[in-house]
N, C-alpha and C positions, 0 to 999 in steps of 0.2 A: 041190592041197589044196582042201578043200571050203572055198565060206566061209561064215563064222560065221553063223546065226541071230538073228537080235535078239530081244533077250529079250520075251516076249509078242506077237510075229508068229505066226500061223498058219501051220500044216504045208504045204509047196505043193503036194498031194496034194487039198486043203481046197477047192480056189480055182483057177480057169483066170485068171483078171485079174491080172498083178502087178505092176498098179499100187497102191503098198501105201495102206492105209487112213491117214486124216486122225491117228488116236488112238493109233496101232501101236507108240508109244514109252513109255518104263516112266511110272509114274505118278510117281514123285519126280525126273526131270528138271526143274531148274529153269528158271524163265520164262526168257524169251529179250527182258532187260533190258537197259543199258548195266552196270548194276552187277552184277549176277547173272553177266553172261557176262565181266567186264571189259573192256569196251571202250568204260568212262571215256576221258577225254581226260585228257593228264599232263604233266608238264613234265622233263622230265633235262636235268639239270647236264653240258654241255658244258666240258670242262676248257680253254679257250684258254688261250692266253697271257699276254692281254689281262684276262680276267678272276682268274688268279691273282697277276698282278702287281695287279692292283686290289684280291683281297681278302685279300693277305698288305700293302699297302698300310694299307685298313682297321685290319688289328690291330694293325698299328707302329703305327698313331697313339695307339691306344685305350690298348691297355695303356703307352707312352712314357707320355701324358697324364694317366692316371690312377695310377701309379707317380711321377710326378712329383708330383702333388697329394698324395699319401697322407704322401712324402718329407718336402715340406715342412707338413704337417699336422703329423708327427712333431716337425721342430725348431721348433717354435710351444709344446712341451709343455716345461716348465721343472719339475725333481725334484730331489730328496736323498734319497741312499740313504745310513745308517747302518748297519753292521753292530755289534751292541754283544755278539755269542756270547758272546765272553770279558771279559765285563765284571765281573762275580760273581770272575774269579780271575785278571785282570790289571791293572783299573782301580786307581789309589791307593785307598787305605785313606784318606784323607785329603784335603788342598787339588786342586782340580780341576788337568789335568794333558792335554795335548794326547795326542790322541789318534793314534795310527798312520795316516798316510794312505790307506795301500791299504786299509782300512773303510769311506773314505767314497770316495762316487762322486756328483755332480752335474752337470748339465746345464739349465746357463745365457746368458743372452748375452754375447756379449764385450765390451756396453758396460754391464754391471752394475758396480756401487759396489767398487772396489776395498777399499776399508777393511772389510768384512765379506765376505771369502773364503770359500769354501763348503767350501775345505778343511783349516780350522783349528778344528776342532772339538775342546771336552775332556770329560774325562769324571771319575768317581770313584764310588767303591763306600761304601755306609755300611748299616748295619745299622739298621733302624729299628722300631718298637711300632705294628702298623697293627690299628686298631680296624674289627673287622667288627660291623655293625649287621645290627639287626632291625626290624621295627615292631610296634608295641603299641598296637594301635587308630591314633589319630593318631599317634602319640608316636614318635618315633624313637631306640631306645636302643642304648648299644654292648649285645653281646652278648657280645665275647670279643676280646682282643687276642693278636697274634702277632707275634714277631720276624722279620722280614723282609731280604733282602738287595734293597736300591734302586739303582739305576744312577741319578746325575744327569748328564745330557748337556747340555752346551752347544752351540749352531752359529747359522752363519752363515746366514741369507736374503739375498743381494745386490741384488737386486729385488723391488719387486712381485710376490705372487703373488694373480693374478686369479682371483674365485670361478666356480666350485667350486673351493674344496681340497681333496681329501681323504688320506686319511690308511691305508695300509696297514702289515700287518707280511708279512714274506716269509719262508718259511721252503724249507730246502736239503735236497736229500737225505731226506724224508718221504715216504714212498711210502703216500699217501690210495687207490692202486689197484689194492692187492693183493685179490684174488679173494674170501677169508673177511674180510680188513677190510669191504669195501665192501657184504657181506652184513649186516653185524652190527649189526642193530638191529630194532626190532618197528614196524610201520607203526602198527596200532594203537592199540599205547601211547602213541607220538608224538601222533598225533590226540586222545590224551586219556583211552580207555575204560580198564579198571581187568584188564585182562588177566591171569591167573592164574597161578600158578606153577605148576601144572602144565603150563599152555602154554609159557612161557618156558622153562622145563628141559628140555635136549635141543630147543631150538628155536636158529635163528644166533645166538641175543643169549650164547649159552653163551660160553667160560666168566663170562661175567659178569650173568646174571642173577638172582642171588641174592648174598646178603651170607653169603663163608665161613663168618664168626664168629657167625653166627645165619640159620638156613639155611629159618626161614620169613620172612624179610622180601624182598622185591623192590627188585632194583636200581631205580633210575630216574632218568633214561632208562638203558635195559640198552644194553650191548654194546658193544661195542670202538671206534665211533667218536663217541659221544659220551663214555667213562672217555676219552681219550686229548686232549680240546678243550684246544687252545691258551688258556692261564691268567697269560700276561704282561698284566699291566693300566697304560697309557698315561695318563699327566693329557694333559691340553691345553699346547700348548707358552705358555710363561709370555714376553709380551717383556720384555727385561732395559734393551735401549739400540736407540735411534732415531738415524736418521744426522742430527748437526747439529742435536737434540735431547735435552733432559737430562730425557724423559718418565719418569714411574713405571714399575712394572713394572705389568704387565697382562694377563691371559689373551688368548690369541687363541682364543673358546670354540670348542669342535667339539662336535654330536653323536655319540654312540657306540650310539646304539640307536633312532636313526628313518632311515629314507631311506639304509639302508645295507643294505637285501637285497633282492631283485628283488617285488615288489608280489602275487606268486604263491604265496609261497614259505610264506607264514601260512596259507594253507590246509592244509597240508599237519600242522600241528599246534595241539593245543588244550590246557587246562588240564586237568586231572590231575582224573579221579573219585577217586584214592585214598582210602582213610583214611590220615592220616597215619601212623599205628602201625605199619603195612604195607610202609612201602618206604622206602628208607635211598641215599644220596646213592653214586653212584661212588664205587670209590677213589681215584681221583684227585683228586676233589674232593672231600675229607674236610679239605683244608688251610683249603679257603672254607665248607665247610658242617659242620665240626667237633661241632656238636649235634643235624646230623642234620635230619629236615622234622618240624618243629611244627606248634603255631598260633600262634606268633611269629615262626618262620622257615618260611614253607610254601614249598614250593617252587616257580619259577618257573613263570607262565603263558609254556609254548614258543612259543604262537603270534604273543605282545609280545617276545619275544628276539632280536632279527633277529641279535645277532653270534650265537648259538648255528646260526640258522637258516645260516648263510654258513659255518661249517664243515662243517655235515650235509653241504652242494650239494658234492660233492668233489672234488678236480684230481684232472684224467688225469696232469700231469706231477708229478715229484717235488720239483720247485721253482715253487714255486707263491704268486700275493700275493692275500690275503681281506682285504676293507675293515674297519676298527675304527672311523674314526669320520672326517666331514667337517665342513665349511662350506661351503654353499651362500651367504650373503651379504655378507660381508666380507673385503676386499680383506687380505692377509695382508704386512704392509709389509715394507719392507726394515728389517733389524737384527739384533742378537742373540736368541738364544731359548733360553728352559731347559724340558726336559722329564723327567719323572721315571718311573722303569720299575721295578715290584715285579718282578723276576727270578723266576719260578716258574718256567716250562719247561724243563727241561737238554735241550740239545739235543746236546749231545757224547757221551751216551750213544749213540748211534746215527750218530755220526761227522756231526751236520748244524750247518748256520747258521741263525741268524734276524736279519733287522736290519728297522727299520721304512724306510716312504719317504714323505715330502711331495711332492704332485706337484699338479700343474693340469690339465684335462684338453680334449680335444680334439673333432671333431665324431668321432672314430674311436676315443677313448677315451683312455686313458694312453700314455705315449709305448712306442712301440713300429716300432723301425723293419723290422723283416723283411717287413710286407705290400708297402710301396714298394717292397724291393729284388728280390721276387718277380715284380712287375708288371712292373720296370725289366730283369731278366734275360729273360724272357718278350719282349714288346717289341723289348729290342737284339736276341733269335732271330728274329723276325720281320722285322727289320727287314734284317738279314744275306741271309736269303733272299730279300728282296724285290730287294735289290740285287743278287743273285746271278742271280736269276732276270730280270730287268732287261737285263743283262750277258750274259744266256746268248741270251735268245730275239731280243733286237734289236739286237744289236751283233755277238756273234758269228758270225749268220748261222746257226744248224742248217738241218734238214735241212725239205722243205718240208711243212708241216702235212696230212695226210690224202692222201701222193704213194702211190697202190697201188702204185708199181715196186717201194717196199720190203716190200711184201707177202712172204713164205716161200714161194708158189710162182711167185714171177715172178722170184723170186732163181736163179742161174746154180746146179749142181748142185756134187759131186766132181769131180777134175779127168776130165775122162775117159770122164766120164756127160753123157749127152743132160739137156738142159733140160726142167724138170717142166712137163707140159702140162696139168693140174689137180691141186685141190686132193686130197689123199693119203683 
């Protein structure tokens, strides 16, 4: 066979000399670099023995060490978890009355105050006249009273709980991340602009962007995950009784609307260009905003709501806790405490629970122990193999590192056949 011609060499018919020209190669051959041609200088990972016993060594410690801290970070975090679902249609009707144990769940020290048990909590249902207010210039007037079903709960704090306190409610089985829920709302309108209904109709916010019963007014906020906001409303837990003190009762005050939604999150919405004439309150929210957005009841500035802003942000999982209200500077003492809950949510429609939780929190946040057990499961794998491989390479003796006998063609063949004299 002939050989090849290089591309842009002359014909050798052209030329008695062939010794070939300085230039004779294509013009987009690349420079003849260390980088261009690769012939960098590099480093490869050598697998010894030495070095994976060293760096399966390494991550036993790491993750052991750090699964340990996280462990103990965890039981540093002191909670009560109350479930009150069937408070509305189990609690007495009357004198408070201990509550079912399996509702409550806490974690505490075992050298906290016995005489205030975290699991003798009671409870009791009453119907109550709750006056929803307006403002009128300065003046703050009722606007409209409603009968109400109120849970009073009673419990226990056995210890100190050190600030931060905060204060969540948890709700069960709520799936915040179904595909058209998580659509359904108007960016927009959130930020504030006065968005049309023409826009809104047949846009996600359907079906709730207009008011059925009058079909030129605008929902607002539209669409299914603000009509659907969690509407149980918390006082501050009240203390009742002091250990080894005969103090009054007294709020343990908590905010419910600063320093409980990520500092980002107000951006994301503004006050309402509406006219008020034009847009008409959720269904759901017709229990709290009954007359509707005035200019005595306008409606809220979204971008000052942080609880409204902490439901918008929405769980991946169907059991899921959004904060309602903390304390950041007061030590929250050991003793009894009464707390009061307007029952609006039914959550049994949809087969779920809600209970609140007091908890203290951590340099890793609320107690939470699965990151620990993560690190700590990860780690004892490492640390298995470290010893295994330990055990394998320098005790048991294998076979000798980089020996060619065990090469495939220095190996003996079938029985019967001559031994391979090179590689196949």
């Amino acid at each position: 066979m002939a050989p090849r011609r290089r591309r842009g060499a002359g014909s050798d018919s052209d030329r008695d000399d062939p010794t070939p020209e300085v230039n004779d190669g294509p013009k987009n051959r690349p420079p003849n670099t260390a980088f261009r041609q690769q012939r960098m200088r590099a480093w490869q990972c050598v697998l010894t023995p030495k070095l994976i016993v060293t760096v399966f060594s390494i991550l036993a410690a790491l993750y052991l060490g750090f699964g340990a801290y996280l462990t103990y970070l965890t039981y540093t975090v002191r909670d009560l978890t109350i479930d009150y679902t069937e408070c509305s249609r189990n609690a007495p009707n009357g004198p408070l009355e201990l509550m079912p144990e399996e509702l409550i769940k806490s974690h505490f020290s075992n050298s906290a105050n016995p005489n205030f048990d975290p699991r003798q909590a009671t409870w009791n249902r009453t119907e109550k006249e709750i006056g929803y207010q307006f403002k009128n210039g300065d003046l703050t007037q009722p606007s409209y009273t409603a009968n109400r079903n109120v849970c009073t709960i009673e419990f226990n704090i056995p210890e100190p709980l050190q600030p931060p306190v905060t204060f969540y409610y948890h709700l069960e089985n709520f799936y915040q991340n179904h595909r058209r829920y998580v659509q359904s709302f108007n960016a927009k309108q959130l930020l504030g602009e006065a968005v049309g209904l023409d826009v809104l109709n047949g846009s996600n916010c359907d079906p709730l962007s207009h008011d059925p019963t009058n079909g030129t007014k605008i929902i607002y906020p539209c669409g299914i995950i603000a009509n659907s906001m969690f509407n149980d409303t918390f006082t501050s837990p009240v203390l009742l009784a002091v250990a080894n003190s005969p103090d009054p009762q007294r709020p343990y005050e908590m905010k419910n609307n600063s320093d409980i939604s990520w500092p980002g999150l107000k951006d994301l919405y503004g006050a309402t260009k509406y006219n008020y004439d034009e847009i008409t309150p959720p269904p759901n929210w017709n229990e709290t905003y009954r007359l509707g957005w005035n200019a005595s009841l306008p409606p809220p500035d979204l971008s000052q709501w942080q609880g409204f802003q902490n439901w918008m942000m929405l769980a991946a999982a169907p059991n899921f806790y959004k904060l309602y209200q903390r304390n950041d500077d007061d030590v929250m003492e050991t003793g009894r405490y009464r707390i009061e809950i307007v029952d609006n949510f039914d959550t049994v429609v949809y087969s779920g629970r809600k209970s609140f939780v007091i908890t203290t929190i951590s340099a890793m946040g609320s107690r939470n122990q699965w990151p620990g057990i993560i690190f700590l499961i990860v780690g004892g794998i490492c640390l298995i193999l470290d010893v295994y491989f330990i055990l394998s390479f320098f005790l048991w003796k294998p076979r000798k590192l980089g020996d060619p006998s065990y090469l495939s063609w220095n190996q003996p063949s079938a029985a019967g056949q001559p031994h391979a004299t090179g590689a196949s």
